[in-house]
N, C-alpha and C positions, 0 to 999 in steps of 0.2 A: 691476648684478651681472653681471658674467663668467660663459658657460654652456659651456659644454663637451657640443657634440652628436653623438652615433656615430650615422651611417649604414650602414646595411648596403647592398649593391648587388649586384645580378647584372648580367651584361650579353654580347654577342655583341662579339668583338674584331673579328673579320671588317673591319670600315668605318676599325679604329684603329691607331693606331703607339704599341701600348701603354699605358700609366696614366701617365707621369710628361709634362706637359706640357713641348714641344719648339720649337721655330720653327719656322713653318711646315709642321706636321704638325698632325692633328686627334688627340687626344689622349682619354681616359674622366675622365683629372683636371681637363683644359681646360673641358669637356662640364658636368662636374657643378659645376665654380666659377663658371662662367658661368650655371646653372640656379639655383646659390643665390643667385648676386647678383640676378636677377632676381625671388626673391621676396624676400628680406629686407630689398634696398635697401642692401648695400654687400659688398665683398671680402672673401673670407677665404683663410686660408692653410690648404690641406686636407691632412691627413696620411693616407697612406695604407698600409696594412699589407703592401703588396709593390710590388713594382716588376714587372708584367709586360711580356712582350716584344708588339711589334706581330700581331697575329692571334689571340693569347692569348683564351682565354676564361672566366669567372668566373662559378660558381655562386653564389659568396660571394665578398663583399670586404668590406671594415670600412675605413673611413675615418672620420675626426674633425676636428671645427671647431670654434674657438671664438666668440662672438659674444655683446653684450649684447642682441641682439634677444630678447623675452620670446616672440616665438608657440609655439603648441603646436605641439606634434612629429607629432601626427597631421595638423596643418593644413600642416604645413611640409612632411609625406613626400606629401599630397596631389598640394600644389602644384606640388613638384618633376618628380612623375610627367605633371603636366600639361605642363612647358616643355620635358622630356628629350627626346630623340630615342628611337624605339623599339626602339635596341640597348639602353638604359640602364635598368634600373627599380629605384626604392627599394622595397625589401620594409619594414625596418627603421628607427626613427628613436627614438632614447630619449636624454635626459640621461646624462650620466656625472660622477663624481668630476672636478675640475681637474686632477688629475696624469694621467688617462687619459689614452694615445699609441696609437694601431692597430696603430705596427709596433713599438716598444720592447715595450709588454704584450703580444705574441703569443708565445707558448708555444711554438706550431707549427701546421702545416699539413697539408691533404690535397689533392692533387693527381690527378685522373684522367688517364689520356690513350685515346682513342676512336679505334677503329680498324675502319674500316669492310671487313672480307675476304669479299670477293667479285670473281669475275672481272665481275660487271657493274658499275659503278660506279653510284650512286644518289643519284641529280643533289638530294635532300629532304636531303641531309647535305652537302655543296657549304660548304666552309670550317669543319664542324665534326665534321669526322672523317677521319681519314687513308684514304684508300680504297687496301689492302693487296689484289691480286687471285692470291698465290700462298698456297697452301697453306698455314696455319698452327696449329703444334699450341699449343695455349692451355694444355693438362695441361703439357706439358714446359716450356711457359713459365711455369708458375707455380711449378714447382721448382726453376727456376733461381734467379728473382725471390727467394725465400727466401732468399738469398746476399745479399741487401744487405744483411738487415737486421743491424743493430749498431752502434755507433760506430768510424769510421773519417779517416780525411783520405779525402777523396773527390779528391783533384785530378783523378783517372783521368779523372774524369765532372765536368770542368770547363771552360766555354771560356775563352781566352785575352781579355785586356781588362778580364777583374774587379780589380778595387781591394783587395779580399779575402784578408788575408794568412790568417788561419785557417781551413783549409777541413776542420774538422773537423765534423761533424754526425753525429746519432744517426737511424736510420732504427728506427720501431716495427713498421710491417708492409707489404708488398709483394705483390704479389697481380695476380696474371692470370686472370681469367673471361670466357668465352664464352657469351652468348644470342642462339642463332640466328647470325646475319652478324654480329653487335656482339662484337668483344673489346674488355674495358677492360681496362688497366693500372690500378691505382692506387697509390700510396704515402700514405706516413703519418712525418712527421720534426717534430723540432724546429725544422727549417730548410735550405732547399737552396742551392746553390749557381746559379753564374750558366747556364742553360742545362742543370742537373743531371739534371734530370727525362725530358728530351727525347734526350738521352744514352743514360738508361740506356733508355729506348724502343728507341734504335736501337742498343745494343747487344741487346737479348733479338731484334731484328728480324734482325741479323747473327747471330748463335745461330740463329734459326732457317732462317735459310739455308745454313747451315755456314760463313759465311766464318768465325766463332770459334768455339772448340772450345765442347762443353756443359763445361760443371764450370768454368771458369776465372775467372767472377764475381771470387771472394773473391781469388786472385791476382793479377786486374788494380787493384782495390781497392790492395790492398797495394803494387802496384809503383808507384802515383801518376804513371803516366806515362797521358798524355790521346790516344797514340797506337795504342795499345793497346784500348782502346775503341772502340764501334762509331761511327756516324756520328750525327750531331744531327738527331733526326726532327723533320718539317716542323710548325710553332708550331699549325696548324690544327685537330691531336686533344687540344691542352692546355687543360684546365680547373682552376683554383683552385676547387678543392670546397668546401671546408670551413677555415673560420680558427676557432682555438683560443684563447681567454685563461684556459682551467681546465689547471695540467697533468696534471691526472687524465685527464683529457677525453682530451687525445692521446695519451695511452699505453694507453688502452683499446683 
């Protein structure tokens, strides 16, 4: 009998060239194919619920395999944690339905991005936070941020090279908060586009320097031109938070 397994994963991208296995790059889909075939004793084909970029990093991820290996899932999430490298760790390991897919059944996502401001930089955050040392008001960038949200063509806040003819998505909620030295970003969508998330980072990052006027969010939104938007902030403060398969879930 055919099983159909969802892994859950978190993991530190810092060491990778992203999730989708490459040539001669080290990969988290490479990492984790190679950790299954060494316990189960043969290959599979892992499906994975996003495609992140090289440095990226993942609170959550949802990946699926199919396999007629019978072992248990607590024995199998053991195992796994035993052969992975210590960027990689299985939280989660449970059967699914056979029609389950990680990335077709995902509803949508939450995305943080970490921004370390301070004029000292603090070597414990070193590839997992953008170290920002100019002045930054987190209140006005969280009003800004309020401006995504809605359904839009996003191209503004898209880079060039995606395959992607519909760059329509729905954004639920957008949010800038400060603790202490820590601002995060976060969003909340049905889905983003290629580089979308790190976009709109550096644009609320040019807002907050003045190079772009405040108020002009929903404008550049509207005009779908990708030059007009701020700059693509560095892959380092981006974390995959949260993957959704309820759509209640993400629109809460």
């Amino acid at each position: 009998m055919i099983r159909n397994i969802k892994l859950t994963l978190r993991f530190n991208g810092s060491e990778f060239h992203g999730w989708q296995i490459q040539e001669n790059a080290e990969t988290v889909q490479e990492c984790t194919v190679n950790a299954i075939e060494r316990i189960i004793g043969s290959r599979v084909t892992l499906n994975g619920c996003s495609r992140t970029d090289s440095g990226v990093h993942a609170n959550m991820f949802c990946c699926n395999f199919r396999t007629e290996k019978q072992i248990d899932c607590k024995k199998l999430m053991r195992g796994l944690n035993a052969v992975l490298p210590d960027s990689i760790s299985v939280y989660g390991c449970e059967e699914m339905p056979c029609e389950f897919h990680s990335r077709f059944d995902c509803k949508g996502k939450e995305y943080i991005y970490k921004i370390w401001n301070s004029e000292a930089k603090n070597p414990f955050m070193k590839n997992l936070a953008l170290h920002y040392p100019y002045k930054l008001d987190a209140e006005m960038l969280n009003t800004q941020a309020a401006d995504f949200v809605g359904t839009y063509d996003f191209s503004a806040f898209c880079s060039s090279g995606t395959d992607v003819e519909d760059k329509t998505r729905t954004v639920y909620s957008c949010k800038v908060t400060r603790e202490g030295n820590m601002v995060v970003f976060s969003v909340k969508g049905d889905g983003f586009l290629y580089n979308m998330v790190r976009i709109m980072v550096g644009t609320l990052l040019d807002i907050n320097s003045g190079k772009i006027e405040k108020g002009t969010i929903r404008d550049i939104i509207l005009s779908k031109d990708r030059k007009r938007s701020g700059i693509t902030a560095k892959a380092e403060g981006l974390y995959l938070n949260e993957v959704y398969y309820d759509e209640k879930e993400v629109m809460r």
